[in-house]
mmCIF file as gemmi writes it, N, C-alpha and C atoms, coordinates in Angstrom:
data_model
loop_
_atom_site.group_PDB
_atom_site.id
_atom_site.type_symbol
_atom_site.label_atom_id
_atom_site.label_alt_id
_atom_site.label_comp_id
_atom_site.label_asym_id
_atom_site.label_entity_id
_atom_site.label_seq_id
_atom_site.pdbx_PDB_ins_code
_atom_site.Cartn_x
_atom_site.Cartn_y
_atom_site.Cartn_z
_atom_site.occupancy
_atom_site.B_iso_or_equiv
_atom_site.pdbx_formal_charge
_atom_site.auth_seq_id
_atom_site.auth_asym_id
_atom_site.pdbx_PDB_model_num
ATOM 1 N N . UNK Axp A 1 ? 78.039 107.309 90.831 1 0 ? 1 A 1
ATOM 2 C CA . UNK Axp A 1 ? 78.097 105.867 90.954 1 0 ? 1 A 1
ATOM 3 C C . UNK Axp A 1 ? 76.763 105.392 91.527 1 0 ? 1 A 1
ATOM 4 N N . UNK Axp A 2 ? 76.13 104.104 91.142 1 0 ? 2 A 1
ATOM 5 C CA . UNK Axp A 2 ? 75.06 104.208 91.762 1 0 ? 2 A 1
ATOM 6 C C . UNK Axp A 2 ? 75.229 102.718 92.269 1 0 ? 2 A 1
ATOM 7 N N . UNK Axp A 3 ? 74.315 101.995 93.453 1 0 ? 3 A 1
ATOM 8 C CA . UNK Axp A 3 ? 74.612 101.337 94.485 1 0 ? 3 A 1
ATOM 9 C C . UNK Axp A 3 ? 75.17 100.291 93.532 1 0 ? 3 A 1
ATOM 10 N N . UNK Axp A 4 ? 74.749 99.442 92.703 1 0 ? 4 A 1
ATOM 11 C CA . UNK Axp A 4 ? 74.91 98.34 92.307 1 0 ? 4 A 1
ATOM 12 C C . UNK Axp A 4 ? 77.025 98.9 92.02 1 0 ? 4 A 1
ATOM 13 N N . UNK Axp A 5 ? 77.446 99.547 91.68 1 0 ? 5 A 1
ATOM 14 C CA . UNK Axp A 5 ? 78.571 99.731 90.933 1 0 ? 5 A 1
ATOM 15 C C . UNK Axp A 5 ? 79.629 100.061 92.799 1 0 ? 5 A 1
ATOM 16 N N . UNK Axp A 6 ? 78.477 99.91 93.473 1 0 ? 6 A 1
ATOM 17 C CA . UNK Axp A 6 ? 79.467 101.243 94.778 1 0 ? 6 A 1
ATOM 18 C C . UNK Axp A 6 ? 79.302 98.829 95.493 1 0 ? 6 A 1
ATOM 19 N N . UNK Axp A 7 ? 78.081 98.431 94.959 1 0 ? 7 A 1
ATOM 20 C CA . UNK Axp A 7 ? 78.196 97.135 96.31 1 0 ? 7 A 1
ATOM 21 C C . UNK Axp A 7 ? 79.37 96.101 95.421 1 0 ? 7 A 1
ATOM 22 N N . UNK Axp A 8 ? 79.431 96.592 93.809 1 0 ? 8 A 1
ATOM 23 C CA . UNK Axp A 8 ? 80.572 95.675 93.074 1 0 ? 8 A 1
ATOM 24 C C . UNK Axp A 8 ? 81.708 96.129 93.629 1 0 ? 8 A 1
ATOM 25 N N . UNK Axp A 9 ? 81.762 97.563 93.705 1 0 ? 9 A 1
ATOM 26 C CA . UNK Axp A 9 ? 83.506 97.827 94.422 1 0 ? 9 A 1
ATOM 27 C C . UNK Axp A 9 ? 83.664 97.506 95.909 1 0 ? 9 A 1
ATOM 28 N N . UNK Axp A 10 ? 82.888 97.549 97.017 1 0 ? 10 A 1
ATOM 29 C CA . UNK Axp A 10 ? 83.054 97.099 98.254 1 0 ? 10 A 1
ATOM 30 C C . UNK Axp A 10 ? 83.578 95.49 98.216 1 0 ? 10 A 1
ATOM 31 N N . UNK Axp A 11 ? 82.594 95.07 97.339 1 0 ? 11 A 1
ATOM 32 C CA . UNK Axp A 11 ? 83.254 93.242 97.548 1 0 ? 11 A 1
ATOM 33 C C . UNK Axp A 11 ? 85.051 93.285 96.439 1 0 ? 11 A 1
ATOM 34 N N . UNK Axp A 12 ? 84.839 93.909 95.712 1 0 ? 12 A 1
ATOM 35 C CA . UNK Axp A 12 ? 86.657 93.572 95.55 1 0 ? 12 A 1
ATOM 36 C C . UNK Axp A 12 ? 87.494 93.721 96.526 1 0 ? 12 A 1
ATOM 37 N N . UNK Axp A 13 ? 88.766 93.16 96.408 1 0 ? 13 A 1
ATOM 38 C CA . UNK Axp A 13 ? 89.515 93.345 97.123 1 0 ? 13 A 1
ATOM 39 C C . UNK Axp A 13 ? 90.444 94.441 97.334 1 0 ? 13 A 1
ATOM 40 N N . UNK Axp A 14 ? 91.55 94.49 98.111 1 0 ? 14 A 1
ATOM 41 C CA . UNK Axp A 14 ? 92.665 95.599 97.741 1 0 ? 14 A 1
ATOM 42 C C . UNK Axp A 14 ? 92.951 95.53 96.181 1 0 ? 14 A 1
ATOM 43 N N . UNK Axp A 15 ? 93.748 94.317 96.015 1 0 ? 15 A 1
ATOM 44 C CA . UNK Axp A 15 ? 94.428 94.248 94.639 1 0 ? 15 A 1
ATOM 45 C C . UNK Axp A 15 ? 93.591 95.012 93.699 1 0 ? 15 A 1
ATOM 46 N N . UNK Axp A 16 ? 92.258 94.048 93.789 1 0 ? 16 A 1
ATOM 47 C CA . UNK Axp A 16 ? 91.371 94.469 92.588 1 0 ? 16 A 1
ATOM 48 C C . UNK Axp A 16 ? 91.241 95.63 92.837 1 0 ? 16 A 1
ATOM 49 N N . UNK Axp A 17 ? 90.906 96.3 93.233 1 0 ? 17 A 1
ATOM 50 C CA . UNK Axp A 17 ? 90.99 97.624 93.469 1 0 ? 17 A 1
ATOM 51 C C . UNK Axp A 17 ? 91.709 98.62 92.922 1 0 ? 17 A 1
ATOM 52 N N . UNK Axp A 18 ? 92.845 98.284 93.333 1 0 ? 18 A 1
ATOM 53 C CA . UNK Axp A 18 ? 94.353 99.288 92.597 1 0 ? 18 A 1
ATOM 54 C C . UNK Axp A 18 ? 94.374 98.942 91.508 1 0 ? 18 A 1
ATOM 55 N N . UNK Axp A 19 ? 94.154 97.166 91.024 1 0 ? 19 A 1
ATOM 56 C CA . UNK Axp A 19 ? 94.061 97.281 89.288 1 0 ? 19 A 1
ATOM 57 C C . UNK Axp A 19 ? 93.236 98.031 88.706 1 0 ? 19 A 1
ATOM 58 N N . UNK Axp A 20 ? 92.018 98.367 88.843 1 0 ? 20 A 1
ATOM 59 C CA . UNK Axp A 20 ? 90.939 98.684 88.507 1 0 ? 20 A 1
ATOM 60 C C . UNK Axp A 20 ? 90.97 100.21 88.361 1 0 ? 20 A 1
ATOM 61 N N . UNK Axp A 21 ? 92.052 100.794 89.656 1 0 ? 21 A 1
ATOM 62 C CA . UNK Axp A 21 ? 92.225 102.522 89.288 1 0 ? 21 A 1
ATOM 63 C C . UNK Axp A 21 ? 93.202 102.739 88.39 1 0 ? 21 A 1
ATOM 64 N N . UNK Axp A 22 ? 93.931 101.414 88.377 1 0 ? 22 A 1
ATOM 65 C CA . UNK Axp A 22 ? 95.467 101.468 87.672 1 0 ? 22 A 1
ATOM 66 C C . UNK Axp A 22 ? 94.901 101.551 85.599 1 0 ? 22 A 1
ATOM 67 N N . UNK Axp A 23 ? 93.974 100.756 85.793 1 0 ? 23 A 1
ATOM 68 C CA . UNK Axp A 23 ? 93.31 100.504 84.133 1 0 ? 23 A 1
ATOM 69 C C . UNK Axp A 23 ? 92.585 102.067 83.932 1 0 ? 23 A 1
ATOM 70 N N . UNK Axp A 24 ? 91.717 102.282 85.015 1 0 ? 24 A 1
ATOM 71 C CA . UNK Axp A 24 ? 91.098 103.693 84.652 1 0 ? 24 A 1
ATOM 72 C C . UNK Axp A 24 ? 92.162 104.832 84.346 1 0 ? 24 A 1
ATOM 73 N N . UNK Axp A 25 ? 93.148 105.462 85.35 1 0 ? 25 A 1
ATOM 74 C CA . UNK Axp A 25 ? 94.232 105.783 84.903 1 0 ? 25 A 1
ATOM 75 C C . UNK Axp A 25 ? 95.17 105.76 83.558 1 0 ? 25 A 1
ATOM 76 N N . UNK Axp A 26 ? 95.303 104.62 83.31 1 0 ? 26 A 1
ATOM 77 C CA . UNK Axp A 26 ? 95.606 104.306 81.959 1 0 ? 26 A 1
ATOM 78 C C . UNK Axp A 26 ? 94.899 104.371 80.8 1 0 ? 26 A 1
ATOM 79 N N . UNK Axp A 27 ? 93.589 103.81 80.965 1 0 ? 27 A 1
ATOM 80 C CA . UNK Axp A 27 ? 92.636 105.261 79.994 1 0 ? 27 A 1
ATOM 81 C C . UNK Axp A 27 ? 92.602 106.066 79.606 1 0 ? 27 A 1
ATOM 82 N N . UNK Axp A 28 ? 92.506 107.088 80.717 1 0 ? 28 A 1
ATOM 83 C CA . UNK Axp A 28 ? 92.334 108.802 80.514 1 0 ? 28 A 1
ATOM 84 C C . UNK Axp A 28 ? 93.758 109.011 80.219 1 0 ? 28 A 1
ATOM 85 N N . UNK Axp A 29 ? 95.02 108.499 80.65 1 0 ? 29 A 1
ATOM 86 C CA . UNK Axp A 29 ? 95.92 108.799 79.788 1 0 ? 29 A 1
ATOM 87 C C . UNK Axp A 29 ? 95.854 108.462 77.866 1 0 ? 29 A 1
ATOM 88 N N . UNK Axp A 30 ? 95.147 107.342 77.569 1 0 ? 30 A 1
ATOM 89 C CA . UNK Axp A 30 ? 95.467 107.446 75.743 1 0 ? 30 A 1
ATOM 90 C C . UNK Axp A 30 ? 93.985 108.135 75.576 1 0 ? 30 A 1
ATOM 91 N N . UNK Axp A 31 ? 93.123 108.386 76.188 1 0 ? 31 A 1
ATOM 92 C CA . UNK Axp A 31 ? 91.986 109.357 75.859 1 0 ? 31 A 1
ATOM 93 C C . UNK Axp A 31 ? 92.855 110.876 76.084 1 0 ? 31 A 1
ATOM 94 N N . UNK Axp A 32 ? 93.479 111.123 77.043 1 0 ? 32 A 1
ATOM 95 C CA . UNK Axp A 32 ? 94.288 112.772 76.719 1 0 ? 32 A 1
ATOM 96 C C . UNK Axp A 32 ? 94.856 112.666 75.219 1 0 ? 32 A 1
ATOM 97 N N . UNK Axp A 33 ? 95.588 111.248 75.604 1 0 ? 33 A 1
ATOM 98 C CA . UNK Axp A 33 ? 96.632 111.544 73.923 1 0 ? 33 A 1
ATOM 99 C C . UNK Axp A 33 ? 95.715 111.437 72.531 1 0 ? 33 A 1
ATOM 100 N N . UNK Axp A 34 ? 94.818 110.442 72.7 1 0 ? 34 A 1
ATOM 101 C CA . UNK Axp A 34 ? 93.963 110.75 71.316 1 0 ? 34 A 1
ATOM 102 C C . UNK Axp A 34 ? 93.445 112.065 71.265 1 0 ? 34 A 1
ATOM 103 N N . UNK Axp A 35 ? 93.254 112.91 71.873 1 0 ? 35 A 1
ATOM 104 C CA . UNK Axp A 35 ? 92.697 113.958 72.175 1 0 ? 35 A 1
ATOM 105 C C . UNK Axp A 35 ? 93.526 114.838 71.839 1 0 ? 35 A 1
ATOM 106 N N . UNK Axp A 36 ? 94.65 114.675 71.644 1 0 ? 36 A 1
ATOM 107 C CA . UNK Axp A 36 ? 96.125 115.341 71.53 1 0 ? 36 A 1
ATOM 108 C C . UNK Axp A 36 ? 96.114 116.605 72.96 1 0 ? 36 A 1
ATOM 109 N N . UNK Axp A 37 ? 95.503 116.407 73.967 1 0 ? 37 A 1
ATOM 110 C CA . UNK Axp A 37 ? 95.603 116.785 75.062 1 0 ? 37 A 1
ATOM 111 C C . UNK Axp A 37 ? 97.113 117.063 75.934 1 0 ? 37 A 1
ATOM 112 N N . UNK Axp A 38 ? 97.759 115.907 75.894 1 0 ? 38 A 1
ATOM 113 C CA . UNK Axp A 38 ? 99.036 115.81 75.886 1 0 ? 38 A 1
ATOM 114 C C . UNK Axp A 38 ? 100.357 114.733 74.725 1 0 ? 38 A 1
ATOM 115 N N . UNK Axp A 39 ? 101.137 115.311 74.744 1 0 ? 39 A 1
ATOM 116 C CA . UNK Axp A 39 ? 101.862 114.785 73.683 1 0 ? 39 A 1
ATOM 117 C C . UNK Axp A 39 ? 102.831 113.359 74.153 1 0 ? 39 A 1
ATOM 118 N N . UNK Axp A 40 ? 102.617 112.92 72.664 1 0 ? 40 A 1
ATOM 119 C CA . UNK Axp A 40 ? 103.338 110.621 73.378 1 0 ? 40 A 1
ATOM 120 C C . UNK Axp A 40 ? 103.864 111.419 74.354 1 0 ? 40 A 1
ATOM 121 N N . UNK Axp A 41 ? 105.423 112.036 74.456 1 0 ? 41 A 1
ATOM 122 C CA . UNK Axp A 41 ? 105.983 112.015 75.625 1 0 ? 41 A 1
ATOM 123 C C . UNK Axp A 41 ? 105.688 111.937 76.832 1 0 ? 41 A 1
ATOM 124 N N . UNK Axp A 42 ? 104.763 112.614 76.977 1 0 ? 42 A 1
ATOM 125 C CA . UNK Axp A 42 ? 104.192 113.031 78.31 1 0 ? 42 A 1
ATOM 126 C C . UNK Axp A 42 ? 103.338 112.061 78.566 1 0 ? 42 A 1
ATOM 127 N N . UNK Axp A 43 ? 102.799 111.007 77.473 1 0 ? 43 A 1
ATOM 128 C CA . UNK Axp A 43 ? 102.077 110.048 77.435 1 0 ? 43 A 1
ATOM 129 C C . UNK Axp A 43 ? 103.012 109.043 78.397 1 0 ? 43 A 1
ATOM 130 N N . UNK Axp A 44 ? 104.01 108.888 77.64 1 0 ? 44 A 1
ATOM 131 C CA . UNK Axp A 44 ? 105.129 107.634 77.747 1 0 ? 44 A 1
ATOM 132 C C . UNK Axp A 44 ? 105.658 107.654 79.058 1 0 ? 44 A 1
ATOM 133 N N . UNK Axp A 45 ? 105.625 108.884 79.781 1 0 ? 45 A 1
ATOM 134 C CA . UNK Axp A 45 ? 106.545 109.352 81.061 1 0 ? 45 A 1
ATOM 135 C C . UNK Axp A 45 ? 105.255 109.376 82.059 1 0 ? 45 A 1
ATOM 136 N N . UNK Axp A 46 ? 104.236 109.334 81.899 1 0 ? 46 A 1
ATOM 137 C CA . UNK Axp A 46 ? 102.796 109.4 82.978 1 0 ? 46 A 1
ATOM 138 C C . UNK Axp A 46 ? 102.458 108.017 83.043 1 0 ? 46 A 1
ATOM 139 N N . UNK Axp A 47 ? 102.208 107.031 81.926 1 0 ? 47 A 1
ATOM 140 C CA . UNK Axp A 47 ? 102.332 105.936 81.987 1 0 ? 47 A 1
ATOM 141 C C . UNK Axp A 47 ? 103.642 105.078 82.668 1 0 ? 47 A 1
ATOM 142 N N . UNK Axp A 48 ? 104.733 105.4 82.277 1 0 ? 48 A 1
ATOM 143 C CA . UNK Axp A 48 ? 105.693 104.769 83.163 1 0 ? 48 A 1
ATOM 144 C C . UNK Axp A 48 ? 105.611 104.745 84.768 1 0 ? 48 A 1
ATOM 145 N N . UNK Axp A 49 ? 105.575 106.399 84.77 1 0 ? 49 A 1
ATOM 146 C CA . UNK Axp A 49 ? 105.394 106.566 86.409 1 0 ? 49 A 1
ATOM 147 C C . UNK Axp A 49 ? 104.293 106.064 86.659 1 0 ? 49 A 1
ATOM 148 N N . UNK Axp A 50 ? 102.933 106.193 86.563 1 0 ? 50 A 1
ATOM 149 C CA . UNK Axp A 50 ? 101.825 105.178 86.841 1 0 ? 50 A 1
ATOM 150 C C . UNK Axp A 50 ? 102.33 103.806 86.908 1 0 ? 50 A 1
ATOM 151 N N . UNK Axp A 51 ? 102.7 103.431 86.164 1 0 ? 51 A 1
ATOM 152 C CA . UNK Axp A 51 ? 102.849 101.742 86.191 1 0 ? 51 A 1
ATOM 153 C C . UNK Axp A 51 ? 104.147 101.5 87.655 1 0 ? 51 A 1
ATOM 154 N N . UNK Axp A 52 ? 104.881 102.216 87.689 1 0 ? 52 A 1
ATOM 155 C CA . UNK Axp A 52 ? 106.35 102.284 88.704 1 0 ? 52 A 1
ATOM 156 C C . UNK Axp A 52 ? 105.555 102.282 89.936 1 0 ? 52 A 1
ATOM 157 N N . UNK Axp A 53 ? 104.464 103.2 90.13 1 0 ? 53 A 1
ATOM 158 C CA . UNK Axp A 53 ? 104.523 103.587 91.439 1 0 ? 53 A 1
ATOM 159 C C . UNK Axp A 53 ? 102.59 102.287 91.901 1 0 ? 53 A 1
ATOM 160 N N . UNK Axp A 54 ? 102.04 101.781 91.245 1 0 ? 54 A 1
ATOM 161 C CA . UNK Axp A 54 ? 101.243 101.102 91.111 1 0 ? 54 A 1
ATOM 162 C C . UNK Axp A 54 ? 101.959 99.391 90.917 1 0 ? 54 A 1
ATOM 163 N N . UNK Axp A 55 ? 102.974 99.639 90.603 1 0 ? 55 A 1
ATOM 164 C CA . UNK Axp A 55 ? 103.741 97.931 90.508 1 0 ? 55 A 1
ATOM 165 C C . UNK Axp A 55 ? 103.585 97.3 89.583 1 0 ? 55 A 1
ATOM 166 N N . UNK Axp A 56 ? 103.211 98.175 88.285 1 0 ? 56 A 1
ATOM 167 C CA . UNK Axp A 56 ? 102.762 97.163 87.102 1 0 ? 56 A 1
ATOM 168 C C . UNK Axp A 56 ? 104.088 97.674 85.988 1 0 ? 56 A 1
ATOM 169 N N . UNK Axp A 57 ? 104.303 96.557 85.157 1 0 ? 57 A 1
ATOM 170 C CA . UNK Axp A 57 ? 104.857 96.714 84.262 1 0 ? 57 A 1
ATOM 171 C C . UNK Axp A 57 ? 104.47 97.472 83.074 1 0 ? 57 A 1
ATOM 172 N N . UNK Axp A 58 ? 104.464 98.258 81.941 1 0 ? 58 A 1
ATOM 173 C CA . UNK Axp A 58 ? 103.729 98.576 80.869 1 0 ? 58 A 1
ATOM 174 C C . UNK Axp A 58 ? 102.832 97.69 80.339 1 0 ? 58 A 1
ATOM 175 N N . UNK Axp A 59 ? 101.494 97.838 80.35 1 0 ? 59 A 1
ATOM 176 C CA . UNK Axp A 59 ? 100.531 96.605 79.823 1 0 ? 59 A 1
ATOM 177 C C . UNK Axp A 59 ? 100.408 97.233 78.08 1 0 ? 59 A 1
């Protein structure tokens, strides 16, 4: 990370924050599955629990 990206994350807030790991998260989950890394299921059940335990609904 280099400063400019480390002084953008200090000024967000909490929220923004957790959204922001919550979207990255959700990434690398459909980058595993395009990848066929892991299969929908495991897609569908990592995403749920991500979203459950982060407070978001399925985006």
């Amino acid at each position: 990370m280099i400063n400019t990206d480390k002084e953008n994350w200090d000024s967000l807030s909490y929220e923004d924050k957790n959204h922001k790991l919550y979207l990255q998260q959700k990434e690398l989950l459909a980058t595993l599955l395009e990848h066929r890394a892991i299969s929908k299921e495991q897609y569908q059940k990592s995403l749920t629990d991500l979203s459950e335990k982060m407070g978001y609904t399925n985006e």
